[in-house]
N, C-alpha and C positions, 0 to 999 in steps of 0.2 A: 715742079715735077708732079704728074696724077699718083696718086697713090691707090688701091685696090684692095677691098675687100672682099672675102668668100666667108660666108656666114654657114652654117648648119646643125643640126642638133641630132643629139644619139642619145638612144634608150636608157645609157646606163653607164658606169667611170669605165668600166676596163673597154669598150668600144670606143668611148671618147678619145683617152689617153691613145689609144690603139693606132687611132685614127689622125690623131694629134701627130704624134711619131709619125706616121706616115707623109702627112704631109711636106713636113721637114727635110724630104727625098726627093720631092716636087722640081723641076726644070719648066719655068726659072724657079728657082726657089722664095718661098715668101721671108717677108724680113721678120717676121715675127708670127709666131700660134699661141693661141692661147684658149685653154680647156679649164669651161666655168660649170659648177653644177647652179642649175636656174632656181632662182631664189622663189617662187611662185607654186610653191608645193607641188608642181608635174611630174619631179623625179629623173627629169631632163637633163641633159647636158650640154652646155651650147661649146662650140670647135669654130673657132675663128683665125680666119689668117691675112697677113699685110701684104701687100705686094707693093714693090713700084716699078714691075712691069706686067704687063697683062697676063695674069693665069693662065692656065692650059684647062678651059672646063673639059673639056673632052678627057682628061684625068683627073680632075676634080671628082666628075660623075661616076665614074671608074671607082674611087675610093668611098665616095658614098654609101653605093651598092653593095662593096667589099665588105664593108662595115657595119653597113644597116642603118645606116645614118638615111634623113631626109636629103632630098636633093639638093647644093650647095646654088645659096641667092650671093650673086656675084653684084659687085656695084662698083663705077669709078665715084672715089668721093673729089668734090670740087677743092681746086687747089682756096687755102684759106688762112688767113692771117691769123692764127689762134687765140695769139694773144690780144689782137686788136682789138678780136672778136667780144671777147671775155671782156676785156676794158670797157667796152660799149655797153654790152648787153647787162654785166652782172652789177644790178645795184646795191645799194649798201641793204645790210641786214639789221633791223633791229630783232633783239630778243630779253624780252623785261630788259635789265639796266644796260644791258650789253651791246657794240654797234661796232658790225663789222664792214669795213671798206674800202679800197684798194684807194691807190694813192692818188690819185685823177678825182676822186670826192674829198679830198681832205677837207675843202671848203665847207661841207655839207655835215661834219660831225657836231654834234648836241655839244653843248658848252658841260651840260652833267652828265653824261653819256660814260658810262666806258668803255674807252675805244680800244678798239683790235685793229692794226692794219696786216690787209693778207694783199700781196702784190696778184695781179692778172696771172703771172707768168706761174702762180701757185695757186690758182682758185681751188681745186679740188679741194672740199674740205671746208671753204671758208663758211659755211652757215647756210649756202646757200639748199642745198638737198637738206629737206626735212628729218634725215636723222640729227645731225648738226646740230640744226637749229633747235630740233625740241630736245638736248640735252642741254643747251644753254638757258630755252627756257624752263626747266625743270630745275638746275642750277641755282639760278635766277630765285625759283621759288623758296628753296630751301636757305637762302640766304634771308628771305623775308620772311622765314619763321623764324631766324636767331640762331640756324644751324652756322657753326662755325670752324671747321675741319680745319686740324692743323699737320695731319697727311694727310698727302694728295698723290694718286699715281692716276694717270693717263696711259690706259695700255692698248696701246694700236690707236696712238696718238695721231697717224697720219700727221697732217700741216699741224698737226700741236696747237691749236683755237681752243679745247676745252681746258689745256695745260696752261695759256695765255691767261686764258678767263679768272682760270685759280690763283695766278700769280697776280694777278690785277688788284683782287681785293681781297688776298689770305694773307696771313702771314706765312714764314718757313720756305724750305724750297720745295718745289713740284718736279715731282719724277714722271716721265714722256716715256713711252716701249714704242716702240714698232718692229714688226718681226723684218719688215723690209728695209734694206741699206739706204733705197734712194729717199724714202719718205722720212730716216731721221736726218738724211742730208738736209732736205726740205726744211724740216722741223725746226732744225739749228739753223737757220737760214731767220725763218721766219722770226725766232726768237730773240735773233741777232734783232733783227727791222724793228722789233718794238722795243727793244732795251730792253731786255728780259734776262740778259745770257747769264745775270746773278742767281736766277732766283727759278728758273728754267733745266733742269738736266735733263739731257734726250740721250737716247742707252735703245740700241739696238739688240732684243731680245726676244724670242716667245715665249707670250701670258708672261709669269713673275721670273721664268729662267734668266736671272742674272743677279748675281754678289745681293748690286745695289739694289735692286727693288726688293731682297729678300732681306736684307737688313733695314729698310726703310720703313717697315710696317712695324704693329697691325693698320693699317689706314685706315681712316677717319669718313674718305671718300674716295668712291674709285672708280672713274669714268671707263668704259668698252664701248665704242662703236664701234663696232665688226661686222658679224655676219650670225646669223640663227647659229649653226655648227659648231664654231669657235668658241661663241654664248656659251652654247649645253656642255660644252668639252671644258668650258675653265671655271663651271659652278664649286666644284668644292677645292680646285685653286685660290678661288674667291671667297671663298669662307675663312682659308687658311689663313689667309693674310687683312682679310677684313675685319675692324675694332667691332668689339660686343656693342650694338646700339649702331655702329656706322653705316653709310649708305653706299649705294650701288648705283649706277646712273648709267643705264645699257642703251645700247637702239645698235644700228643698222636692221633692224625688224620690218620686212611686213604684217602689217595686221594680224591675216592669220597667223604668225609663227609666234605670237606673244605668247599663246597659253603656253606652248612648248618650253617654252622657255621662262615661263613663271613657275612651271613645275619642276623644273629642273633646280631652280633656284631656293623653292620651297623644301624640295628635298634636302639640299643644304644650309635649310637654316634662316633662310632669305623671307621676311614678308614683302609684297608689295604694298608701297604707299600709294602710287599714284598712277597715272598712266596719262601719256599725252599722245593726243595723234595730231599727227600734221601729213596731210593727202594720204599717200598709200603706207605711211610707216609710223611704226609706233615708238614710244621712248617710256622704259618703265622706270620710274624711283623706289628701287627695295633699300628693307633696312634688314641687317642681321643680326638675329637677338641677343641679351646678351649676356 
């Protein structure tokens, strides 16, 4: 079945969201909208919808207008086997001692390696997008000074790869958040695949909102890969529950939004140790004093 997209962008949330809603009214109606603010400092908001029957642009263009939105870029996407696709294309990841791989390479994993398997059907996540991966490599490095965390929380743990990581070579158990239901579905899923489910807890929560992340600190370590926003809104969450001297290991960032978010951090307490970039996104290592 073709499935259809209508893409467009608006000045600002209450036009987006506005417009969002609107859509939702649309005959045929799309299976899904979704209103993102554009992570590229423009101040933009992109309004996206699914179809899997042809739009009506002739009202597409009509809510645009209404809205103040750009014109809507309409597109049939070709029918595609996703998962196949992912299987084919995505190769394994290494990052320093780490190596991430779906099960179609099992063959191909390092004998000293420590291995993470992330199935096709769950790649999102796996290592492969540069925030990922330079929180593992940062990780990575903090294990080769002799840092040795004995809490751990992963908060917006997504696929739970930086939660696997901790449980690979930490002791104690590692605590997983995701504010989304289906990604700690995932999360436990994935934890299951590697034999983790001892040593693994995934807890559907925003930032530390929940019992167990609130009794499981101060922590030691505490991986967010999120988004800039989320970042600046949970700095002195992240103090509250972060041990005097422990690390921080942030990213979903692009470049430009590190500073933002180093001062943010700085405010509460946070120095920056490190900074890694991998293409367009950054991964900072703060520590908070103690």
């Amino acid at each position: 079945m073709p499935t259809y997209t209508a893409l467009t962008l608006a000045p600002d949330e209450a036009s987006a969201r506005a417009l969002g809603d609107a859509m939702e009214r649309l005959d045929p109606e799309p299976d899904g909208v979704g209103v993102f603010e554009m992570e590229d400092g423009s101040a933009l908001w992109e309004i996206g919808g699914y179809f899997t029957a042809p739009p009506d642009e002739a009202a597409l263009a009509l809510l645009a207008a209404a809205f103040g939105a750009r014109p809507f870029a309409v597109s049939e996407l070709p029918e595609i086997d996703w998962v196949d696709k992912v299987r084919r294309e995505l190769a394994p990841v290494e990052a320093g001692r780490f190596f991430l791989y779906g099960s179609h390479d099992a063959d191909w994993v390092p004998a000293d390696a420590v291995a993470l398997l992330v199935d096709a059907a769950m790649a999102f996540g796996t290592g492969h997008h540069g925030t990922t991966k330079g929180c593992l490599v940062a990780f990575d490095r903090l294990l080769e000074q002799g840092v040795r965390p004995q809490r751990v929380a992963d908060v917006g743990c997504g696929t739970a790869v930086l939660a696997m990581a901790a449980a690979r070579v930490l002791d104690g158990a590692i605590l997983a958040s995701d504010i989304d239901a289906v990604a700690v579905e995932v999360a436990e899923a994935n934890v299951r695949l590697n034999g983790l489910a001892d040593r693994v807890v995934c807890l559907e929560a925003a930032g530390f909102d929940h019992p167990r992340l609130a009794a499981g600190g101060p922590y030691d370590l505490i991986f967010a890969n999120i988004l800039k926003g989320p970042l600046v809104d949970l700095a002195p969450a992240m103090a509250a529950h972060a041990a005097g001297g422990g690390h921080a290991i942030l990213s979903g960032l692009l470049t430009p939004q590190a500073a933002e978010v180093e001062a943010a951090y700085a405010r509460a307490g946070f120095e920056t140790v490190e900074r890694d970039v991998i293409g367009d996104w950054t991964t900072l290592t703060l520590r908070r004093g103690a």
